[in-house]
C-alpha positions in Angstrom: 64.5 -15.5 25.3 63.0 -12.0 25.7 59.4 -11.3 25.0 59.1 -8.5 22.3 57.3 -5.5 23.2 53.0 -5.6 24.4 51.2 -3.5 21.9 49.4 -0.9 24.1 45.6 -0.3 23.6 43.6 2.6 24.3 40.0 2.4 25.4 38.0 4.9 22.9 36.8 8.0 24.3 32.9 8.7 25.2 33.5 11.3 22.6 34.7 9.1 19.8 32.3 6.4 20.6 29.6 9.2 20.4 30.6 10.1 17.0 30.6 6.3 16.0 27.2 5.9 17.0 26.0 9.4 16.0 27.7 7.9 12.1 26.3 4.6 12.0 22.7 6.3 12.7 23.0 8.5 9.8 24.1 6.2 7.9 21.4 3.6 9.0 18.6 6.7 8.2 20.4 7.1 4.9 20.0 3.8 3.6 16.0 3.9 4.6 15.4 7.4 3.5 16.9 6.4 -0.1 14.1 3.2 0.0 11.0 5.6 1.0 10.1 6.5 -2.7 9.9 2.8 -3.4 8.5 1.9 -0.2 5.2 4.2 -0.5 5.7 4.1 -4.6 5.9 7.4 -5.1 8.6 10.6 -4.7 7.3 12.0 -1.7 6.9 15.7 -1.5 6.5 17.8 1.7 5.7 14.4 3.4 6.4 13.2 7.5 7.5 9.6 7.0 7.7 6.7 9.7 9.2 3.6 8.3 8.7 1.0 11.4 11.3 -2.8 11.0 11.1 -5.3 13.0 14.1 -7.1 14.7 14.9 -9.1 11.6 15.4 -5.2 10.2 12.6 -6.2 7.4 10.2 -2.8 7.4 6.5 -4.0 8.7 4.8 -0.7 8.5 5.5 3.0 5.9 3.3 5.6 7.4 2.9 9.4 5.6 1.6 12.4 6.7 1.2 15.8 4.3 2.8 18.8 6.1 0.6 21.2 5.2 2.0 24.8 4.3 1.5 27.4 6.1 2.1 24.6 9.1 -1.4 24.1 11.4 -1.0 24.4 15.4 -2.5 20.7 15.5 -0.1 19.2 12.9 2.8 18.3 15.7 -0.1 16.4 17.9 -1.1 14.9 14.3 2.3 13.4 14.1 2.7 12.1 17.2 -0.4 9.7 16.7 1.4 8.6 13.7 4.3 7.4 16.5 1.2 5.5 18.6 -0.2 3.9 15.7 3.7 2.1 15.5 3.8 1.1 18.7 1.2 -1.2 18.1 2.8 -3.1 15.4 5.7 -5.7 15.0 7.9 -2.6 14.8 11.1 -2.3 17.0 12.6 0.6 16.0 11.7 3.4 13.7 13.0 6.0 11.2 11.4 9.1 11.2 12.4 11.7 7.9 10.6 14.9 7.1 10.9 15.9 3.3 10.4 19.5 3.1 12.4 22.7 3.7 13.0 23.5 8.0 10.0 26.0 8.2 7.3 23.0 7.7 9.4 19.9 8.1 11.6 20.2 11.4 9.1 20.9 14.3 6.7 17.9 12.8 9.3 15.4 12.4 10.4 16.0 16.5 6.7 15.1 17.9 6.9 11.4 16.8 10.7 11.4 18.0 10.0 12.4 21.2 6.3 10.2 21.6 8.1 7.0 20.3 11.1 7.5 22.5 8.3 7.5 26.1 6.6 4.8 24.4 9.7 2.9 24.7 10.4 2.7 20.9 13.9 3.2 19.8 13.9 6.0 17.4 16.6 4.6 14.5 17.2 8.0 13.0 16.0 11.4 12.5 16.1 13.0 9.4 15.0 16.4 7.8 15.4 16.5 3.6 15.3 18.9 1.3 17.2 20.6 -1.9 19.7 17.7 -2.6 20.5 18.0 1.7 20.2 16.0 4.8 20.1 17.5 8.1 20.2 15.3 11.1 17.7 16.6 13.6 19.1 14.8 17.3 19.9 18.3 18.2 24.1 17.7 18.5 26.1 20.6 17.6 27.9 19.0 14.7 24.8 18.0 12.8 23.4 21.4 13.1 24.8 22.1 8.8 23.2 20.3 6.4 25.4 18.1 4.1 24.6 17.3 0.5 22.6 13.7 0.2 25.1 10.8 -0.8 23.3 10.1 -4.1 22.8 12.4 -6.7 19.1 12.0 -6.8 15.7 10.0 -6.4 18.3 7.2 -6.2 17.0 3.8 -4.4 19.2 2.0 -1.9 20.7 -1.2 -3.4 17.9 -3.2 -4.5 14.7 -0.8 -2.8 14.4 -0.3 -6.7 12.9 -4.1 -6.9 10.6 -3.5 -4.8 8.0 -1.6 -7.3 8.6 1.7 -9.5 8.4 5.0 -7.6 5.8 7.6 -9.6 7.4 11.0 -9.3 4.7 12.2 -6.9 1.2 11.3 -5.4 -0.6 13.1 -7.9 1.0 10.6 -10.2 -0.5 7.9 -8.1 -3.8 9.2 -8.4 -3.7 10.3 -12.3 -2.7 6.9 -13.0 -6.2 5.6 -11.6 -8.2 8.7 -13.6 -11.0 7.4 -15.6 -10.7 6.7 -19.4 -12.5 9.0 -21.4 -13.3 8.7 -25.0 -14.7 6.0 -27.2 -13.2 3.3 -25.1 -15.7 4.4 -22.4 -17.8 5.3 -24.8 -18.1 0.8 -25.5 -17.9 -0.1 -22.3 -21.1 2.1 -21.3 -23.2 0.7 -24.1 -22.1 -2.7 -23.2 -22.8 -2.4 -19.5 -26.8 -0.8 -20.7 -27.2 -3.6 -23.1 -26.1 -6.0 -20.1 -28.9 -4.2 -18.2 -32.0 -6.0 -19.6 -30.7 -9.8 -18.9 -30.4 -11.2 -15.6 -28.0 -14.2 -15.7 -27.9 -15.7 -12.4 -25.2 -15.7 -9.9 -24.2 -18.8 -11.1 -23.4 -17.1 -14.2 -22.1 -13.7 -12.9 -19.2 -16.2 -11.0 -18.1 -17.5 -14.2 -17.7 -14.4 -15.2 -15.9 -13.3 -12.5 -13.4 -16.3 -12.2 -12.6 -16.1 -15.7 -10.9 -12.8 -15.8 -9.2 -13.8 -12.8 -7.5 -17.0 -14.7 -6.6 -14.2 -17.7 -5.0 -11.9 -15.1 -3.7 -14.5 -13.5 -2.2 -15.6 -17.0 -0.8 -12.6 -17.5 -3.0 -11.0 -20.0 -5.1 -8.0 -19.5 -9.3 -7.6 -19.7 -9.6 -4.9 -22.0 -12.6 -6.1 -24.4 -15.2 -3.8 -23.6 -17.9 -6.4 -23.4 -15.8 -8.7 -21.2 -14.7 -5.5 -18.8 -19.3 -4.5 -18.7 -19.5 -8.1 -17.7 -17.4 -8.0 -14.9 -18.4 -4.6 -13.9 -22.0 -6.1 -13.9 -21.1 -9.1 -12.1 -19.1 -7.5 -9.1 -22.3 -5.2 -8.1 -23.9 -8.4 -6.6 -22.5 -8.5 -3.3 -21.4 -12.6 -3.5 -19.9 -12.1 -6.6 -17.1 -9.9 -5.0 -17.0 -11.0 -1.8 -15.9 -14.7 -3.6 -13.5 -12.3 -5.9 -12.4 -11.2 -2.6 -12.0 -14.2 -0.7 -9.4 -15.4 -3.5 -7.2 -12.8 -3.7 -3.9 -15.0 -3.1 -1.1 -12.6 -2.3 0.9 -15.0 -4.4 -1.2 -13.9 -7.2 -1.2 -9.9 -6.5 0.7 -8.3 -9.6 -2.2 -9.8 -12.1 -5.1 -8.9 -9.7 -3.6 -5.1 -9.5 -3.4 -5.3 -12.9 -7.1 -6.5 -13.5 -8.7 -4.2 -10.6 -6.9 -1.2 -11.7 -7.9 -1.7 -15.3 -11.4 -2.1 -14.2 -11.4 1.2 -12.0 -10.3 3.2 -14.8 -12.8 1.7 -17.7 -15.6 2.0 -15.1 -18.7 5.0 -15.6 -20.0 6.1 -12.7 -21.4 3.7 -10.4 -19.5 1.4 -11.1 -16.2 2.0 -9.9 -16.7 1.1 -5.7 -16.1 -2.8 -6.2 -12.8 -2.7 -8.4 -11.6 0.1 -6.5 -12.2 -1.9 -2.9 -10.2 -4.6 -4.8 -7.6 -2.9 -5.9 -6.9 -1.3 -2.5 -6.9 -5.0 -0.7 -4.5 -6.2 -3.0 -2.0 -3.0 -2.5 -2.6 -3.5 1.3 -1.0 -7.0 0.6 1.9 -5.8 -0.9 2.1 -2.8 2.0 1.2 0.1 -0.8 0.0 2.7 1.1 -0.5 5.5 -0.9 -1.7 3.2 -3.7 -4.4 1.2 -1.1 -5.6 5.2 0.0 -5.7 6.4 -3.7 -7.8 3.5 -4.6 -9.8 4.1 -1.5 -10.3 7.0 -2.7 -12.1 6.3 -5.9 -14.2 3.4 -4.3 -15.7 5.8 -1.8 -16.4 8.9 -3.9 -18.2 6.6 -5.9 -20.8 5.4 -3.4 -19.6 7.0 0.2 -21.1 4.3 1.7 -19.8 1.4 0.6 -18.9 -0.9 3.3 -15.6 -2.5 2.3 -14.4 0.6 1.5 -15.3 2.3 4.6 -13.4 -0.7 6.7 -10.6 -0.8 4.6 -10.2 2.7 5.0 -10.5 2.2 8.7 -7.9 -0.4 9.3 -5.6 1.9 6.6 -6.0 4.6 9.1 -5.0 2.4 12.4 -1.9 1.4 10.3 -2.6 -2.3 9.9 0.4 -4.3 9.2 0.3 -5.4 5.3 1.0 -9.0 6.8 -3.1 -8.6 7.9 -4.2 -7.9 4.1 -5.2 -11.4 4.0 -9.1 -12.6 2.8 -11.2 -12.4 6.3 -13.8 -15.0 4.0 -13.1 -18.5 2.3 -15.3 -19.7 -0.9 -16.9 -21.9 1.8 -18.0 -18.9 4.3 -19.0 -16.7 1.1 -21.4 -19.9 0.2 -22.4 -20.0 3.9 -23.1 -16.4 4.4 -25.3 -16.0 1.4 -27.0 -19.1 1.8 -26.2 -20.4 -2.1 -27.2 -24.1 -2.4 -27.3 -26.7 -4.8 -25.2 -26.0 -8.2 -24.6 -22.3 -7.0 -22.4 -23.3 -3.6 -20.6 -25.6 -6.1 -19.5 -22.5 -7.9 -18.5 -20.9 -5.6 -16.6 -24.1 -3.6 -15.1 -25.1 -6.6 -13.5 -21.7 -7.5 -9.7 -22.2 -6.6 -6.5 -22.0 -8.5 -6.3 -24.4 -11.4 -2.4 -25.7 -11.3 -2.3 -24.8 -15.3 -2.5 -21.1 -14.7 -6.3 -21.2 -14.6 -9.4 -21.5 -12.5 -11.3 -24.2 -12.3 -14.1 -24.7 -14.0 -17.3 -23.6 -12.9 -20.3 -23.8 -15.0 -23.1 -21.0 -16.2 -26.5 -20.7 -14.5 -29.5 -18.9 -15.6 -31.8 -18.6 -12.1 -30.7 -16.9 -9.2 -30.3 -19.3 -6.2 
């Protein structure tokens, strides 16, 4: 019996494997560059992006910097510290894409490649976009001409459109948190000065607070102009929002979003720091940076000094992983901190979820503790 012929293989060359790897980059950078809009929730314009993922591939950290035009001498060191901030996260390996046309976006996006690859980060892809083109920027010959992008548009990659909708820019993002104007604010001002000449109690002003969260929670939005001067009344003592804060269940996140961000923009002046602060926890849970900043924003033109704001803004800037937007307090440590006693602690103790959709119920108090 003869044996039939031995198929022959051939080893591939360095330069074909090259080109293999040098494809399944692009293509790797392709798929994440499609998910940025939805990943920061907005089109971004002439924007540095870092997108870090851990070794599952699931992105931990989105980080955005505005290349400014005409470009700055510092704005290449600027980037770079982007790359450190990355390196202290779950991340382990990172996409780095510059949105913008060469003069402004291919120096920047370079910096973080090179401080992320001595850091000992590996660098998933380098991308510069711009005009309906990709240009790969790891410097090979072949990648030198931009091709057009392999979707027509602002399209997501297969199911980055779940995540959240993407605005069409940042200014978007920040019109869409612009105060009400108008007779609605015209209400919620009178209620909030006829609210001025009773004092309810914290007792009360926890009721009041725990009962918009079962409505948001519910699904249904605090528009009534009294109930919105309530709550802004009510979150202006200190233990009032820190308790609002300490239940802020990421399970829960879409209805509180939807509550804080209708407070922020139905709020006069003055008001607006608490629901803002809020509001830019709650995107930290969800890892919405641009949202968390814009809210940030708001809270801290309002009253500069406003501490939750100013460490919230702190920890945005370090690039804290959204898996750290979790309460720092418990209804017990807000009791403990503020020394409530009596009927008061049991507000604020017996303030959790109801299983019907609901919070428990916590009764009214007319004296302060």
């Amino acid at each position: 019996m003869t044996a039939g012929p031995r198929a022959v293989t051939t080893a591939p060359s360095r330069a074909a494997v090259r080109r293999q790897a040098l494809h399944d980059e692009q293509e790797h950078a392709l798929v994440v560059a499609s998910a940025v809009p939805w990943l920061l929730g907005f089109h971004p314009g002439r924007s540095l992006v870092l997108v870090g993922q851990d070794r599952g591939r699931q992105v931990c950290l989105t980080l955005r910097y505005d290349l400014p035009d005409p470009p700055r001498p510092d704005q290449a060191e600027a980037a770079a510290r982007l790359a450190g901030v990355l390196g202290t996260t779950t991340a382990s390996l990172v996409t780095v894409i510059a949105f913008g046309p060469g003069a402004l976006a291919g120096r920047p996006a370079r910096a973080p490649a090179r401080q992320l690859t001595r850091s000992g980060l590996p660098v998933a892809g380098l991308l510069r976009i711009g005009s309906g083109r990709f240009w790969c920027l790891c410097g090979a010959p072949q990648c030198a001409r931009g091709r057009p992008l392999p979707w027509p548009g602002p399209e997501p990659a297969a199911g980055a459109a779940a995540l959240r909708p993407a605005l069409a820019s940042r200014a978007s993002l920040t019109a869409a948190q612009a105060p009400i104007y108008g007779p609605e604010a015209d209400a919620v001002s009178g209620a909030i000065r006829a609210l001025g000449a009773r004092t309810f109690g914290v007792g009360r002003d926890i009721a009041v607070m725990l009962e918009a969260l079962g409505r948001c929670r519910r699904g249904e939005a605090v528009t009534d102009p009294g109930r919105v001067a309530a709550l802004l009344v009510s979150l202006r003592d200190v233990r009032v929002r820190d308790l609002a804060w300490s239940l802020m269940d990421s399970s829960h996140t879409a209805g509180h979003q939807q509550l804080w961000a209708g407070l922020v923009r139905r709020a006069p002046a003055g008001y607006r720091a608490a629901p803002a602060s809020l509001l830019a926890f709650t995107a930290c849970q969800e890892g919405k940076a641009a949202l968390a900043r814009a809210a940030l924003d708001a809270a801290l033109s309002d009253d500069p000094r406003y501490s939750i704001a100013r460490r919230l803004r702190f920890a945005a800037d370090s690039g804290a992983s959204a898996s750290l937007a979790r309460p720092a307090v418990t209804p017990e440590q807000v009791a403990d901190a503020y020394g409530m006693t009596g009927a008061y602690r049991g507000a604020a103790l017996r303030s959790g979820w109801g299983t019907d959709g609901g919070i428990h119920g916590v009764p009214g108090h007319d004296r302060e503790p």
